[in-house]
C-alpha positions in Angstrom: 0.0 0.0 0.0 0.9 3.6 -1.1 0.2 5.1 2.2 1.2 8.8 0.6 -1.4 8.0 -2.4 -3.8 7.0 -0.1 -3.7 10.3 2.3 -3.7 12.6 -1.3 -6.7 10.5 -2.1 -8.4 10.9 1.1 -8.1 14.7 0.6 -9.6 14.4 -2.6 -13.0 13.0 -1.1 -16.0 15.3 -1.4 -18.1 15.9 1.7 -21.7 16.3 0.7 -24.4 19.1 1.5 -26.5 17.5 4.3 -28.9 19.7 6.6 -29.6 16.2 8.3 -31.5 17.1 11.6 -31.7 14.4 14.1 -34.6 13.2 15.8 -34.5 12.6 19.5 -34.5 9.3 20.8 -33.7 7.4 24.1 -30.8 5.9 25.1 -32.7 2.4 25.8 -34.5 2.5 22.3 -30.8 3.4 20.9 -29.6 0.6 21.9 -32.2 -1.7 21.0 -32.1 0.0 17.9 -28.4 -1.2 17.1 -29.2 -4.6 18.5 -31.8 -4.6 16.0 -29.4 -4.3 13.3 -27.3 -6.7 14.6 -29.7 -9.6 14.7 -31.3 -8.3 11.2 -27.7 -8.6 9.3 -26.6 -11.6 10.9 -30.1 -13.5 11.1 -29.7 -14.3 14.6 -26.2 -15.7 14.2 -24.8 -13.4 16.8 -25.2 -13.3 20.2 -26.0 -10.5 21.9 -24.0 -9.1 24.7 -25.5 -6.2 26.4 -25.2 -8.6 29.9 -21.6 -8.0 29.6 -21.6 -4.2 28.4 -22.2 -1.1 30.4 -23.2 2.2 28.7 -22.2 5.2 30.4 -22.4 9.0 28.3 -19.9 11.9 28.1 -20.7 15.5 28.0 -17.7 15.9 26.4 -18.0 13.6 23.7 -19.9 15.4 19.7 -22.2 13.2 17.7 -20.6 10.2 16.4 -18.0 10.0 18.7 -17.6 6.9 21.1 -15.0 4.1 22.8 -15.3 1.0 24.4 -13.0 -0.6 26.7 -12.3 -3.7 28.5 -13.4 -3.5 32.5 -13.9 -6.7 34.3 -11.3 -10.1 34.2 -11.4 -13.3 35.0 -9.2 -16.4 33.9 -11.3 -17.1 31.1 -10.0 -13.4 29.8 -12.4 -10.1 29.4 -15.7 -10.6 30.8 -17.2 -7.3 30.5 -17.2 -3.9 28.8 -17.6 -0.7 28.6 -19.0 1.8 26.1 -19.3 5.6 26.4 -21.0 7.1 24.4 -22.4 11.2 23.7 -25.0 12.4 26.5 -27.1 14.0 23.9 -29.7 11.9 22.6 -30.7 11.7 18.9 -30.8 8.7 16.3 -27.0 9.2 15.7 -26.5 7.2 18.7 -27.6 4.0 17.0 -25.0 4.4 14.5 -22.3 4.8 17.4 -23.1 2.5 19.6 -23.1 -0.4 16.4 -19.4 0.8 16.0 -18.6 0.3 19.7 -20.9 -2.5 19.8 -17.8 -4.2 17.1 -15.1 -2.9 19.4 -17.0 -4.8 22.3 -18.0 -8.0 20.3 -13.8 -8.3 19.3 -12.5 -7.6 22.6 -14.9 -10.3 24.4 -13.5 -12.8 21.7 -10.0 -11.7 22.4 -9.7 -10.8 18.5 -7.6 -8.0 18.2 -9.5 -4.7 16.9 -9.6 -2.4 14.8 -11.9 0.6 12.7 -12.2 -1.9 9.6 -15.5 -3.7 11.1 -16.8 -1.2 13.4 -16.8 1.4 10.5 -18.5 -1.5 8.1 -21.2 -2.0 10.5 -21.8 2.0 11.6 -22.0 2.9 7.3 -24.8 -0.1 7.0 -26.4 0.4 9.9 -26.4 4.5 8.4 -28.1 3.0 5.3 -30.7 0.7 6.7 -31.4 4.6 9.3 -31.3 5.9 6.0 -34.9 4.4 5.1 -36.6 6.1 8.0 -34.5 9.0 8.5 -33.5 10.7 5.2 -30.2 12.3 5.2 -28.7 10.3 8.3 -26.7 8.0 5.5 -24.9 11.0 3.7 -24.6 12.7 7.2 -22.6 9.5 8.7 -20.7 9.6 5.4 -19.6 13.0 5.9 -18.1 12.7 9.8 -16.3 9.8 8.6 -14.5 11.4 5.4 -14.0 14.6 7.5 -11.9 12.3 9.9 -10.4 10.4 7.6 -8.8 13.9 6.2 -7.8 14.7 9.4 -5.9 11.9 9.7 -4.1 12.1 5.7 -3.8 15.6 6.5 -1.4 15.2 9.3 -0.4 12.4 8.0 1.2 14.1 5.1 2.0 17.0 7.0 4.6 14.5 9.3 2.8 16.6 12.8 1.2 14.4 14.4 0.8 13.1 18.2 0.1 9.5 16.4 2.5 6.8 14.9 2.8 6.6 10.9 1.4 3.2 11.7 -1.2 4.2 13.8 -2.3 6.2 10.9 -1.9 4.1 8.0 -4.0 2.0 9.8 -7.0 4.3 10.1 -7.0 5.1 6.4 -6.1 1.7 5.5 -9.1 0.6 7.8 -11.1 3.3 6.5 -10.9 2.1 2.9 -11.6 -1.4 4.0 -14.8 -0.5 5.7 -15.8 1.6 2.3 -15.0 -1.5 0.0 -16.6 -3.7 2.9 -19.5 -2.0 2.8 -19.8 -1.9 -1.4 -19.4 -5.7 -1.3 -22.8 -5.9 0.6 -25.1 -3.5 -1.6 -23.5 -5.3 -4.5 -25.1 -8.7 -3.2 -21.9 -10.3 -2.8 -22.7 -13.7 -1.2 -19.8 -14.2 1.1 -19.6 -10.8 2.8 -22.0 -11.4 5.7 -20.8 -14.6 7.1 -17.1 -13.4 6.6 -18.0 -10.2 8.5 -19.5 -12.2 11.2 -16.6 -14.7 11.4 -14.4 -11.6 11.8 -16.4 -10.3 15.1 -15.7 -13.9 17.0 -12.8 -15.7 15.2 -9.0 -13.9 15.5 -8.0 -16.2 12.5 -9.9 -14.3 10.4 -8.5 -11.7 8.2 -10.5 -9.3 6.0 -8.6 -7.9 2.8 -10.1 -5.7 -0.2 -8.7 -5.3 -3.9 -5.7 -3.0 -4.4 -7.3 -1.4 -7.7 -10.1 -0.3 -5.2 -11.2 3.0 -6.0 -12.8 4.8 -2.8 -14.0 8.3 -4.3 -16.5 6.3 -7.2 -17.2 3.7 -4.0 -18.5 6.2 -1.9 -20.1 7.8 -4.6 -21.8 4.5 -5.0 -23.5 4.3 -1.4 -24.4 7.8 -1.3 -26.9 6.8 -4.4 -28.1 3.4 -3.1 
């Protein structure tokens, strides 16, 4: 991978006009929401894991911004997590909490983590949103290339509190979850059970085509 290519590229990504205005909605009907989404994609496969993860919510934190980490231990590894998540309460939520949600399902496995799933998940979960709430798809979309160019710009730029790695990681993980995410609207039969395998199963590795290109890809979801 052309890590330099790939920042330029990034930078090249148009963020489109979106007066999205979201809805208020309750924490518990947020998560059951995303849980919903969960069991819809996967058809039941997956179990659900809200007895092992507490929610707590940050004033601090914007829209669309969230972590999860590990909190309780026992010999058998991580037995519970945590997610924090916004205090302000609108349908965005949902699509947070499915990206933790990832983060929470890998680190319960003991699979090592990273944006690539969570990011897949949080964009589809946007689209399905999408049907109900118009304009919450291409406003996802936009927070995501926004920091995406954050990250090429300081990539490029060499100032940066973050590792190279650390950062060719997010972009390479951001391209993923865009490629990811085109491989499901474009039926492709393999996607689902490979996406699931990846939440639960550390031998599992998730690749996409070098020839990708992300700007017609993204393109391509804003229209479906």
């Amino acid at each position: 991978m052309e890590y330099k290519k790939l920042a330029q590229d990034i930078l090249l990504l148009n963020e489109s006009k979106n007066d999205f205005k979201a809805p208020y909605i309750t924490n518990c009907d947020a998560i059951k929401k995303s849980n919903d989404f969960y069991h819809f994609i996967f058809n039941g496969a997956l179990k659900n894991i809200d007895n092992k993860t507490n929610y707590v919510y940050d004033s601090k934190l914007v829209e669309y911004e969230g972590f999860c980490k590990t909190t309780e231990f026992s010999s058998n590894g991580v037995d519970k997590v945590t997610i924090i998540l916004p205090e302000i309460k609108s349908i965005k939520k949902v699509i947070t909490i499915t990206h933790e949600k990832a983060h929470a399902y890998h680190m319960l496995s003991k699979v090592k983590t990273s944006e690539l799933v969570p990011s897949f998940l949080d964009i589809l979960n946007a689209i399905v949103l999408d049907n109900d709430y118009p304009g919450i798809k291409v406003n996802n979309l936009n927070y995501k290339i926004k920091e995406a160019k954050k990250v090429a710009t300081t990539y490029l730029n060499k100032h940066s509190k973050y590792s190279k790695k650390m950062q060719e990681n997010y972009m390479n993980d951001f391209l993923g979850a865009i490629y990811l995410v085109n491989r499901y609207l474009l039926k492709d039969e393999n996607i689902t059970e490979e996406i699931l395998k990846s939440l639960i199963n550390k031998d599992n590795n998730l690749t996409y085509e070098d020839n990708f290109d992300i700007s017609k890809s993204i393109e391509f979801i804003k229209k479906k």
